[in-house]
LUMDREN-957611 format. One line per field, with one value per residue: residue number from 1; x, y, z of N, C-alpha, C in turn. Coordinates in steps of 0.02 Angstrom, whole numbers, plus 50000, padded with zeros to 5 digits. Example, Ala and Ser with C-alpha at 12.3 -4.5 7.8 and 13.67 -1.06 7.14 Angstrom:
2
n: c(1|2)
n.X: c(50660|50642)
n.Y: c(49716|49888)
n.Z: c(50390|50354)
ca.X: c(50615|50684)
ca.Y: c(49775|49947)
ca.Z: c(50390|50357)
c.X: c(50660|50645)
c.Y: c(49835|50002)
c.Z: c(50390|50394)
END
This chain:
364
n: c(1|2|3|4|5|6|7|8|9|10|11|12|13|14|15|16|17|18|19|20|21|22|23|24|25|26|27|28|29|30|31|32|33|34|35|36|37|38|39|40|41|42|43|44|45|46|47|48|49|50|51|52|53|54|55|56|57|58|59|60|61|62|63|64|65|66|67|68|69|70|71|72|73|74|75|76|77|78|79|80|81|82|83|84|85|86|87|88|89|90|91|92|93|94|95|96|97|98|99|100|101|102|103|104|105|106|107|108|109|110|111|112|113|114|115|116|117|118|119|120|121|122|123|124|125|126|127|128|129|130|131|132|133|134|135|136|137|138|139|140|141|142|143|144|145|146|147|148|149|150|151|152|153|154|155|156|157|158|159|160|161|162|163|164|165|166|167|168|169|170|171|172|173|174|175|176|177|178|179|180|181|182|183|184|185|186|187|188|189|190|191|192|193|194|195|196|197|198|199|200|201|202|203|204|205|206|207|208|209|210|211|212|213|214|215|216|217|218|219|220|221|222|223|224|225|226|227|228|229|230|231|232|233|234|235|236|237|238|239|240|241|242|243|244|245|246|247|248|249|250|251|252|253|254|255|256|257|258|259|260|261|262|263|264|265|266|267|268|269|270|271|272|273|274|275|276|277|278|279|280|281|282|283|284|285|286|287|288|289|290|291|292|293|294|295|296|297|298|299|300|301|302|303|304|305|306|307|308|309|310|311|312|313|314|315|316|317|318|319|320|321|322|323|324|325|326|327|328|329|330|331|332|333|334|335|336|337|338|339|340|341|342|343|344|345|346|347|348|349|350|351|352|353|354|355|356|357|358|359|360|361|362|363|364)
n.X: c(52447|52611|52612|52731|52852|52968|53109|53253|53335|53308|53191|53152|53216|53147|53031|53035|53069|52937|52887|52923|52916|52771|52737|52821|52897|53002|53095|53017|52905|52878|52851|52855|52894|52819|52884|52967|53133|53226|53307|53409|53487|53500|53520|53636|53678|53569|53507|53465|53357|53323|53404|53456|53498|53378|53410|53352|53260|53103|52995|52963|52853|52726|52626|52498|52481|52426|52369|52290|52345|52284|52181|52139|52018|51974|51831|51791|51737|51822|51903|51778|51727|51863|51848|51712|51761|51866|51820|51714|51793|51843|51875|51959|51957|52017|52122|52192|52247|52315|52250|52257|52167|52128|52125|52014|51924|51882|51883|51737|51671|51660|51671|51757|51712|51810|51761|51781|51909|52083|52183|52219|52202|52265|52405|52425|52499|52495|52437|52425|52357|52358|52429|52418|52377|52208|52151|52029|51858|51739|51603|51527|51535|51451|51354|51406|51448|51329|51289|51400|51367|51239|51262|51352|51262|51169|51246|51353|51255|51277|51248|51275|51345|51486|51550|51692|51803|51934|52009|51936|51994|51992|51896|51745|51632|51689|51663|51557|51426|51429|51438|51323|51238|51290|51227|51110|51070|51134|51048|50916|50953|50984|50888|50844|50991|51090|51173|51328|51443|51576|51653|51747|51806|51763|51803|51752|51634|51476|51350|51398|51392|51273|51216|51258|51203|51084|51036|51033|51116|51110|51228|51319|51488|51633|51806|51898|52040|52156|52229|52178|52318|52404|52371|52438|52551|52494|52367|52392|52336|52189|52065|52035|51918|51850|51797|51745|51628|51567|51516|51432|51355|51289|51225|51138|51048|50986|51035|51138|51298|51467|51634|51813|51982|52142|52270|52428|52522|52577|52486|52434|52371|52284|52240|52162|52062|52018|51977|51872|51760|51767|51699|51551|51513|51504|51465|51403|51411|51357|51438|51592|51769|51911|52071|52244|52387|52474|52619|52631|52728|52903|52918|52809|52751|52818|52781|52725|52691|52664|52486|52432|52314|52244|52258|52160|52034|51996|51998|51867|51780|51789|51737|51619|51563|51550|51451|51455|51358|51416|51560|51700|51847|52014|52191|52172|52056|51984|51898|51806|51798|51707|51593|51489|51470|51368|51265|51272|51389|51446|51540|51547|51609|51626|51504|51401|51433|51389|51255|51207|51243|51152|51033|51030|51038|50913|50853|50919)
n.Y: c(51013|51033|51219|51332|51356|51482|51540|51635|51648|51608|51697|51837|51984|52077|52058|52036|52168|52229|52196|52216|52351|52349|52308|52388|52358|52306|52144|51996|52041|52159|52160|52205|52331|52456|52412|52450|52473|52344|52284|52202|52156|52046|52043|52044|51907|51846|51768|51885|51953|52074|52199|52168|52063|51934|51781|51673|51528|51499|51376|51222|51186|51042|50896|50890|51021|51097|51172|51197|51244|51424|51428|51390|51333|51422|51524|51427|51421|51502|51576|51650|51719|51768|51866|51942|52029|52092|52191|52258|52322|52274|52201|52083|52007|51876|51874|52008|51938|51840|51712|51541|51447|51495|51467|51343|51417|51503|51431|51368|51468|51557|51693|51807|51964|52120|52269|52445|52484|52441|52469|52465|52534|52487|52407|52234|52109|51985|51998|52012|52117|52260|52390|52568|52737|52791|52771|52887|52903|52784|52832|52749|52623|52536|52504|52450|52332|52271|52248|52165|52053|52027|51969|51867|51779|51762|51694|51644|51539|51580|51550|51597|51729|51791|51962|52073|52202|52306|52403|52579|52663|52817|52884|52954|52871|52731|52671|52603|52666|52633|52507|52467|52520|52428|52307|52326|52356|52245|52148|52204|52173|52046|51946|51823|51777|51727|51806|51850|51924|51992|52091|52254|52309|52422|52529|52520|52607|52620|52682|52658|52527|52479|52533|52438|52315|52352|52346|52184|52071|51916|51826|51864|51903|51915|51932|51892|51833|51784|51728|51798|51845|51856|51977|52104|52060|52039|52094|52222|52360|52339|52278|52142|52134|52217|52174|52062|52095|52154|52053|51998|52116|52091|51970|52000|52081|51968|51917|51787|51745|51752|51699|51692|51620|51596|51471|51418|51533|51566|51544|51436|51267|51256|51409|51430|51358|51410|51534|51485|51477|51599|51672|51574|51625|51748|51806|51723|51660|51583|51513|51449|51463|51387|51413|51362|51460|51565|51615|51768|51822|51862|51967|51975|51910|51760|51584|51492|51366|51196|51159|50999|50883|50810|50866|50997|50953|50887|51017|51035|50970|51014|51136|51116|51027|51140|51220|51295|51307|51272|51213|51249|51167|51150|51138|51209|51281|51426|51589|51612|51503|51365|51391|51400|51283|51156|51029|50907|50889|50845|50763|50666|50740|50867|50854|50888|50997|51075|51061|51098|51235|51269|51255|51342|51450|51450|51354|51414)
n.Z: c(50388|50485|50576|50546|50643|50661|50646|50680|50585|50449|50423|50295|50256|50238|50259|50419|50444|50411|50519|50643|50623|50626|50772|50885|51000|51105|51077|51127|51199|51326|51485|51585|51603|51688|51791|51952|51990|52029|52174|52186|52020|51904|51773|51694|51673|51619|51465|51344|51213|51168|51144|51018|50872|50868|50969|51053|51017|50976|51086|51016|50904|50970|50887|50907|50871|50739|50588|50441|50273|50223|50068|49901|49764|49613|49645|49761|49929|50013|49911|49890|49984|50032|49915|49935|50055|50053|49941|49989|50074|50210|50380|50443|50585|50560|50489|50560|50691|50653|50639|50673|50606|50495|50364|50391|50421|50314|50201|50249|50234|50312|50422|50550|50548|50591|50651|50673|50621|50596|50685|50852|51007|51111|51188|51179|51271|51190|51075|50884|50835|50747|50851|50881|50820|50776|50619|50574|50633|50535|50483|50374|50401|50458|50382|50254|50317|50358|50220|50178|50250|50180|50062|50086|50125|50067|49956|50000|50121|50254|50416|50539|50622|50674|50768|50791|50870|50861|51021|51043|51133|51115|51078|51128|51169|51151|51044|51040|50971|50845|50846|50905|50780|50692|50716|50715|50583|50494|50574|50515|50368|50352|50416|50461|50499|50639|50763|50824|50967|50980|51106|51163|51348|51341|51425|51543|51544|51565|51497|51361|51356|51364|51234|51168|51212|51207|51089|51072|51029|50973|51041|51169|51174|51264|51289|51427|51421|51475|51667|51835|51893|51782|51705|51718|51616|51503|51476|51503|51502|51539|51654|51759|51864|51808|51670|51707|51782|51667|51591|51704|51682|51579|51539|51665|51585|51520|51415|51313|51366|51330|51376|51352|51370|51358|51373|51427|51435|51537|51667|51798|51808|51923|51946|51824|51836|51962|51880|51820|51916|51973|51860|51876|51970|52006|51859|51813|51673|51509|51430|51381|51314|51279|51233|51163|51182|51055|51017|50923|50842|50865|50956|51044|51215|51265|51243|51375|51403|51307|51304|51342|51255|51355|51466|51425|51381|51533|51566|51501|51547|51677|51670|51633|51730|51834|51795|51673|51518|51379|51333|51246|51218|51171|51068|50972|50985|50975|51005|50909|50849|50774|50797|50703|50673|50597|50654|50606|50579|50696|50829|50984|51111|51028|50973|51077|51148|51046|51034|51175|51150|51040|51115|51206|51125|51084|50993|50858)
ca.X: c(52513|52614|52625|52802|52904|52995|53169|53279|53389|53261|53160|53180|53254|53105|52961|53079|53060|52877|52849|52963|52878|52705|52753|52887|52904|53047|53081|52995|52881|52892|52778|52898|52921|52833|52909|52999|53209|53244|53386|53477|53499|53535|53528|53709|53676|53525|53473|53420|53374|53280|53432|53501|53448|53337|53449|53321|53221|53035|52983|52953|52779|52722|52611|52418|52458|52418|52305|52252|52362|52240|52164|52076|52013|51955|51761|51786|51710|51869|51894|51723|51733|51884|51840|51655|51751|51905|51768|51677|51857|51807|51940|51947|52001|52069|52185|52246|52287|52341|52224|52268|52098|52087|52103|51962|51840|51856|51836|51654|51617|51637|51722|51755|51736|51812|51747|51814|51969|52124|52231|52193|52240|52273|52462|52392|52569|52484|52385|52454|52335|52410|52451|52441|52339|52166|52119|51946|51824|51724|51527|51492|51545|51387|51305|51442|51457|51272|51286|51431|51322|51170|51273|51375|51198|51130|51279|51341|51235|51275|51185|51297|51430|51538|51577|51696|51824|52000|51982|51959|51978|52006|51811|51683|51589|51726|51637|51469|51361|51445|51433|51246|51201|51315|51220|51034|51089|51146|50988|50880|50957|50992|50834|50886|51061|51125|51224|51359|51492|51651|51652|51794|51771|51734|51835|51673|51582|51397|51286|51413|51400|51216|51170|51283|51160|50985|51048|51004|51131|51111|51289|51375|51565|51697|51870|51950|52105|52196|52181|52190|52376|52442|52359|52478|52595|52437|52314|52409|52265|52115|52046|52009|51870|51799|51752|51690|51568|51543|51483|51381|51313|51274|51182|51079|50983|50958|51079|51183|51351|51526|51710|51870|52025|52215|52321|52498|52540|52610|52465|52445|52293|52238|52213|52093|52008|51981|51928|51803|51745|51737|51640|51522|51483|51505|51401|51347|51419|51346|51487|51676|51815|51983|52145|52308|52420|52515|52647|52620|52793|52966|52879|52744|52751|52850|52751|52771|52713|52629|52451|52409|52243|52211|52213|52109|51984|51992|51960|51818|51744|51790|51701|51549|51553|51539|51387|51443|51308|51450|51647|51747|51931|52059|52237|52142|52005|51968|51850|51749|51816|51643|51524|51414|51468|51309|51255|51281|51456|51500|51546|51555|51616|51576|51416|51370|51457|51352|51184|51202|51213|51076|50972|51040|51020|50818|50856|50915)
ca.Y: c(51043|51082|51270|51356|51388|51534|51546|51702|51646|51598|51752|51869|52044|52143|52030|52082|52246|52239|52152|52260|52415|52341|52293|52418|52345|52254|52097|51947|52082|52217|52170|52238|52430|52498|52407|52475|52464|52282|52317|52181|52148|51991|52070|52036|51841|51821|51788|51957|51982|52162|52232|52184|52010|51869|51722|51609|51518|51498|51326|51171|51162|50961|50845|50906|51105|51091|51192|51191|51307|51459|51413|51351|51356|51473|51482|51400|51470|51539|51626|51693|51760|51840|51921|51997|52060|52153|52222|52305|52346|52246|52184|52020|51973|51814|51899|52038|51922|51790|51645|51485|51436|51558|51422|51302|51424|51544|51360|51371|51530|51581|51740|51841|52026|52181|52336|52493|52475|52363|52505|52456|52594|52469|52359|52192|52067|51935|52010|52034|52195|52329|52451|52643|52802|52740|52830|52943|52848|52779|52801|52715|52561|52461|52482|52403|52246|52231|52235|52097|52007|52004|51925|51808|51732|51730|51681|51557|51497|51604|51578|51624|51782|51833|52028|52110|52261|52330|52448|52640|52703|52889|52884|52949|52801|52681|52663|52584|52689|52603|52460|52458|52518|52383|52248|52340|52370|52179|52089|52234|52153|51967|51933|51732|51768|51744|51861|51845|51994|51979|52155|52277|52321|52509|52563|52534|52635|52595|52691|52623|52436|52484|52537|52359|52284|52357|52308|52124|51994|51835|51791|51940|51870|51981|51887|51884|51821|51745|51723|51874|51860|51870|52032|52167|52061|52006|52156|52280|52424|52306|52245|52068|52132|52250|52134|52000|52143|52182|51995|51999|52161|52068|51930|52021|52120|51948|51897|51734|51774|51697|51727|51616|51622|51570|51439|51418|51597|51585|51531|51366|51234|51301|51469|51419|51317|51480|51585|51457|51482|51664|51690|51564|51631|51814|51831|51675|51678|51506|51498|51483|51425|51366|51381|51352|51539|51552|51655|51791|51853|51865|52038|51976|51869|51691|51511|51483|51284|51185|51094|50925|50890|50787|50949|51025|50894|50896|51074|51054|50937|51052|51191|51090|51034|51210|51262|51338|51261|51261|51221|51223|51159|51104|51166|51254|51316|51513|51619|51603|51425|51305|51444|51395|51219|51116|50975|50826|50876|50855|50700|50642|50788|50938|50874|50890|51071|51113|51049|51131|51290|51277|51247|51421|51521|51439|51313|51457)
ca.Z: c(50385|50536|50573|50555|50730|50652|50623|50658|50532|50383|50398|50268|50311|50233|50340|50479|50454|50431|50584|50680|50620|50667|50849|50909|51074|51143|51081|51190|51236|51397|51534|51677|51573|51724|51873|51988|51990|52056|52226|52164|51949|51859|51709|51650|51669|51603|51405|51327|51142|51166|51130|50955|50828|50915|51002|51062|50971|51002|51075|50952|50924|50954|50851|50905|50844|50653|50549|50370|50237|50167|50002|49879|49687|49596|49631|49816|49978|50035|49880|49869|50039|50033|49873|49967|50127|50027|49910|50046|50137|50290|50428|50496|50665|50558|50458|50573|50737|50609|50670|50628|50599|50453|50319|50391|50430|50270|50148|50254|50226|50394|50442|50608|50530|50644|50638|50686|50579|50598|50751|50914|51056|51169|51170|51240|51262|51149|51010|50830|50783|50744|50876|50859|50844|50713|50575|50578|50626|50480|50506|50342|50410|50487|50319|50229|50349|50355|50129|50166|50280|50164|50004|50109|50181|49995|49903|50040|50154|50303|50445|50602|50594|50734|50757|50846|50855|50905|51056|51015|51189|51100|51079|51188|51184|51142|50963|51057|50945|50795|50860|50878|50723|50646|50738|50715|50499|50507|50550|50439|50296|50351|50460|50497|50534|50710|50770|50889|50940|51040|51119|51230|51385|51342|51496|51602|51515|51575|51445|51303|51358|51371|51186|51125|51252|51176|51015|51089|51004|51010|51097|51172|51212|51323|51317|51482|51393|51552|51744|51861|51920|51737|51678|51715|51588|51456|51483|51545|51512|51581|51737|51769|51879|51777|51619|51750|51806|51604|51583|51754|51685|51484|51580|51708|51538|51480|51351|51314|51389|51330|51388|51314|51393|51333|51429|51404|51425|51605|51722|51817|51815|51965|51922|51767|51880|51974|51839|51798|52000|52001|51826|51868|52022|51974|51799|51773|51625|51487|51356|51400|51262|51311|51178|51157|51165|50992|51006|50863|50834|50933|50981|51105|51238|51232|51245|51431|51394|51284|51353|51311|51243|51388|51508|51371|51390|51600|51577|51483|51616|51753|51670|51645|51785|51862|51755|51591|51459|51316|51342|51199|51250|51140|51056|50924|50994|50990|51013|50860|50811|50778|50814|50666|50648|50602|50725|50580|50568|50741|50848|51029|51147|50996|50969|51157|51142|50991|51031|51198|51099|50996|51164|51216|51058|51078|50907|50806)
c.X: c(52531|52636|52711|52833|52938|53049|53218|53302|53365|53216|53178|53160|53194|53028|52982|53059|53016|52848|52874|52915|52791|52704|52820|52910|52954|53049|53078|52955|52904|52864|52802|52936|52904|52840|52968|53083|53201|53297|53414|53461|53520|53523|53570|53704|53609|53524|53426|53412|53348|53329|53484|53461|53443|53399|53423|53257|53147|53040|52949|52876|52767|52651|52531|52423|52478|52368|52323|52302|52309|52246|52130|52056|51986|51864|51753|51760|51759|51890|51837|51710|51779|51869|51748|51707|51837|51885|51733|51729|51841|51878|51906|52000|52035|52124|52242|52275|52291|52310|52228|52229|52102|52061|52045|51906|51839|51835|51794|51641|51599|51712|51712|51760|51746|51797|51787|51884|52015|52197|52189|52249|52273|52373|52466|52471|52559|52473|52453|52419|52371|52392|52478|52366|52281|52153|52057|51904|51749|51619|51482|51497|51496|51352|51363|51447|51395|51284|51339|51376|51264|51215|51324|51324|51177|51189|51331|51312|51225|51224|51223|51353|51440|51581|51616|51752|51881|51968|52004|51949|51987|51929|51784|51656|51617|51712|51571|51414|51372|51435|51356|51230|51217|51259|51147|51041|51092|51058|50922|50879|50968|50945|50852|50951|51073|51177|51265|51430|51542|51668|51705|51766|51744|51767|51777|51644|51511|51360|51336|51394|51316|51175|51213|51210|51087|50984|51032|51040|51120|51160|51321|51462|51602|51747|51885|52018|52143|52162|52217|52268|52420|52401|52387|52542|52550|52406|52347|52370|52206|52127|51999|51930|51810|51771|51737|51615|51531|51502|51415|51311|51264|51196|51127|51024|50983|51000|51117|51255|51415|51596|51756|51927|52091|52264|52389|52540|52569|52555|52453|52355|52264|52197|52159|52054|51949|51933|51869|51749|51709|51679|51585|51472|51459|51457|51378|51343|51410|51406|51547|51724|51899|52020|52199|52348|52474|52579|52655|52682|52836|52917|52827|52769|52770|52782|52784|52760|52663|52564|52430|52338|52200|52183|52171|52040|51971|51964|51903|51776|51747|51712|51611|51521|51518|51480|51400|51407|51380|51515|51680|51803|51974|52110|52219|52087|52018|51914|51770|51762|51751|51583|51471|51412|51403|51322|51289|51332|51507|51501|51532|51553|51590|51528|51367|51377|51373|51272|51152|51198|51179|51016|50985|51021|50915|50847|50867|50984)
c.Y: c(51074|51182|51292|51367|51433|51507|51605|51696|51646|51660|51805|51944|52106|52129|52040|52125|52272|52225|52216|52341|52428|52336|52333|52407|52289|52185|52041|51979|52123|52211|52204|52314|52468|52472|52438|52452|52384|52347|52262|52137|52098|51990|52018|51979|51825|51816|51835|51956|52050|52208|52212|52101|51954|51831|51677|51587|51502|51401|51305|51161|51087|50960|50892|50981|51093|51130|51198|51229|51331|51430|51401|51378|51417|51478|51459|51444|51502|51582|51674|51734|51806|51888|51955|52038|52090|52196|52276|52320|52332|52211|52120|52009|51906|51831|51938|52006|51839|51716|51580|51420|51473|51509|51365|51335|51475|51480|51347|51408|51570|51624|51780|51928|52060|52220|52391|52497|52446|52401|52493|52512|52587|52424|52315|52138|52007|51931|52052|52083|52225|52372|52516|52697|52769|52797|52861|52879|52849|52763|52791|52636|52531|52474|52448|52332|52228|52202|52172|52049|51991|51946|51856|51755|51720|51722|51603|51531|51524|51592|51598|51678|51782|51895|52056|52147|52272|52372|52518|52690|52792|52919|52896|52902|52734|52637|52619|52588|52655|52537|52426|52464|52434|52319|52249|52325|52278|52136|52131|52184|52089|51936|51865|51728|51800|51802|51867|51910|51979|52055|52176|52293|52409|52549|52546|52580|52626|52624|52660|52567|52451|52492|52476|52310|52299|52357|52231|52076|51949|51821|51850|51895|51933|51932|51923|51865|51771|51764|51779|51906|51879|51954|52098|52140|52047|52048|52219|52357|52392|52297|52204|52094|52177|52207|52078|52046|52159|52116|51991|52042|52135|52017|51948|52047|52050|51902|51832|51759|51715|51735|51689|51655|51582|51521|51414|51485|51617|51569|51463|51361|51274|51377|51462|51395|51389|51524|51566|51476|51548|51699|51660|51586|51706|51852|51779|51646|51572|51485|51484|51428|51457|51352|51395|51425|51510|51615|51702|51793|51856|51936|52031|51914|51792|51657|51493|51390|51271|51100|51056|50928|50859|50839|50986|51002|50903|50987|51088|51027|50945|51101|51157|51068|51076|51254|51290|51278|51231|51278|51184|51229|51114|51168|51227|51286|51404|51519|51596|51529|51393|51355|51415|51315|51169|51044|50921|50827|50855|50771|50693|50721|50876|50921|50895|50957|51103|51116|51093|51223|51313|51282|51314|51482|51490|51405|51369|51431)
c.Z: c(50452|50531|50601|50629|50714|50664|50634|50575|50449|50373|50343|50280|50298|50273|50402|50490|50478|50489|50636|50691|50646|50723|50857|50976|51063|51106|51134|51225|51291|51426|51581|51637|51631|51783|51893|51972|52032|52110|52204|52079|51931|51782|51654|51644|51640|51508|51391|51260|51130|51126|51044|50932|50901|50920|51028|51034|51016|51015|51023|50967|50899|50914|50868|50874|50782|50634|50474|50351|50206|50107|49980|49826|49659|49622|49721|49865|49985|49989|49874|49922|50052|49969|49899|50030|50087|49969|49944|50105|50206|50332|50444|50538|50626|50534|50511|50656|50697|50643|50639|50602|50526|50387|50308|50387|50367|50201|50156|50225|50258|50396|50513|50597|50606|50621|50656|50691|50593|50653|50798|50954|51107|51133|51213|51207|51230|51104|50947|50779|50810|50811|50852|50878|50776|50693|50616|50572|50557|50476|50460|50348|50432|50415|50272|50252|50326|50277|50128|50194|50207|50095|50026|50146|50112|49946|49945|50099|50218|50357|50524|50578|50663|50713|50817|50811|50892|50966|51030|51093|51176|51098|51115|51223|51174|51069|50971|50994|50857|50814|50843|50834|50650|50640|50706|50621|50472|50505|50520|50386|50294|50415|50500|50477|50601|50734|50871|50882|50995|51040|51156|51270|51411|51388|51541|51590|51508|51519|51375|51318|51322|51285|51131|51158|51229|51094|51020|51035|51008|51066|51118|51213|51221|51351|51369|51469|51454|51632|51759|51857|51853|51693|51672|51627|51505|51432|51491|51537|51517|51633|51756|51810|51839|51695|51661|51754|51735|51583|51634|51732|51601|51532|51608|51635|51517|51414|51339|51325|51348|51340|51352|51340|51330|51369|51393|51387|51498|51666|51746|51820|51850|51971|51865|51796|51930|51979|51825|51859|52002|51941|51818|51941|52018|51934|51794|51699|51563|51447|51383|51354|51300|51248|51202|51128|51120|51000|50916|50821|50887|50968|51030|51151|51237|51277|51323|51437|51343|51317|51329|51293|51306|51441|51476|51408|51477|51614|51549|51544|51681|51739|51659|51695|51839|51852|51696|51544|51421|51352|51289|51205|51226|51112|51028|50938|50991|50988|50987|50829|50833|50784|50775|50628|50656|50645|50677|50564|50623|50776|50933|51076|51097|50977|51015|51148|51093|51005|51124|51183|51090|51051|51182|51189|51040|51000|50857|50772)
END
């Protein structure tokens, strides 16, 4: 099924609302809130909708961007998963940045839980979590994930999770110490399950990175999201060099490293080519996944193009090229897309991906 392109006109006025009220920013996003006065304004000629209902429509998404509709019987993985992880009030990164993955990988069995609740502190110009102030933080949470973890490994099959978390820059420690226990509580109770975590970058916070880091994951991933030059409009509270240095610093103790980037959000080939340049030279980093930027809502950032699978594909065989073990690069790819996809399901270019992997994680 292809996925919707939105509509002003078809939306209805109370999903409006909601949306509105979740993202209060500008429509088409705000990356230029704190530049300077322009000396000369083309304001008055330009297309604006910030100021009253949407007027341009989102580009037409073509023929390769499709995913699955959620579902499935009574009894099915995807039911049985979401009924363990809204049982134990658990967040998933699939639900709250609406991944369009959510339907293939919850009919595995495979989920991306977040931790430290579903407000992020940060307002990144792509992402569809919530923005705001987060509740109290909740320090019965790593024993709840681990208790999902253990009945989603003995009820289906589990054997890879991926964990990660909004940012709580209000935190001392940026929620580190939650973090670890989540990870340490986790393989307590699910001994042969992998464990991979897609982490923030703490502010540079050296002794936080540090007690995610002697927690010893298997995969530690730190999106970079885009290339340097677009981060004031993408990131705008990170710094391209400081999660290079957070990967450099994952690596040096030891660890399997992975980044994943977004293309079609405003930067050119060359610049990915780049990024691939400076984090393999930088951290060293084995992992790196390449997708296709979805525009969430009129509210974030527009679709600046859409990339063919063949640049997909050329960027995987740059980045291999370059040294990353594992490059997963296609429309759909994210983060956590394939993570725990078994070898006899895969084919030609993801079986190479996968089995490189497995040589990484030592056959686990």
């Amino acid at each position: 099924m292809t996925m919707p392109t939105g509509n002003a006109a078809s939306i209805a006025p109370e999903s409006l609302g909601r949306t509105v009220e979740r993202h209060p920013r500008p429509l088409g996003g705000d990356p230029l809130r704190n530049a300077a006065a322009p000396l000369v304004s083309l304001t008055d000629m330009v297309l604006n909708n910030a100021g009253g209902p949407a007027v341009a429509t989102p580009k037409r998404k073509p023929s390769w961007i499709r995913a699955k509709m959620p579902g499935g019987a009574p009894g099915s993985g995807y039911q049985r998963l979401k009924g363990i992880l809204h049982e134990h009030r658990l967040h998933t990164v699939c639900e709250e940045a609406s991944c369009p993955n959510l339907g293939e990988c919850w009919s595995r069995g495979v989920a991306t839980i977040m931790i430290l609740g579903d407000t992020c502190t940060r307002a990144c110009g792509f992402c569809n979590v919530k923005t705001g102030k987060p509740p109290v933080l909740d320090a019965d949470e790593p024993r709840r994930v681990a208790e999902s973890m253990r009945l989603m490994v003995a009820e289906g099959g589990l054997r890879h999770i991926v964990i990660t978390s909004v940012n709580r820059d209000e935190l001392p420690d940026g929620g580190a110490s939650i973090w670890a226990e989540t990870i340490l509580r986790t393989r307590e109770l699910s001994p042969g399950l992998s464990i991979e975590v897609l982490i923030p970058d703490f502010e540079g916070n050296r002794g936080a990175l540090q007690k995610v880091i002697d927690a010893r994951p298997e995969i530690l991933n730190h999106n970079l999201e885009t290339v340097r030059r677009m981060y004031p409009a993408v990131r705008p509270q990170a710094k391209f060099d400081r999660s290079v240095e957070l990967l450099r610093r994952c690596k040096d103790a030891g660890l399997v490293t992975k980044t994943g980037i977004m293309a079609g959000i405003g930067e050119r080939d060359d610049e990915v080519l780049e990024l691939m340049d400076d984090v393999r030279t930088a951290a060293a980093t084995d992992i790196l996944t390449i997708g296709q930027y979805l525009q969430p809502t009129r509210n974030h950032l527009p679709i600046d193009r859409f990339v063919t699978p063949e640049t997909f594909e050329n960027f995987r065989g740059q980045g291999l090229a370059r040294g990353f073990a594992v490059v997963e690069s296609g429309p759909m790819v994210r983060s956590s897309y394939h993570a725990d996809v078994q070898v006899d399901r895969l084919v030609g270019a993801e079986r190479e991906s996968h089995e490189r992997m497995q040589r990484l994680m030592g056959g686990a």
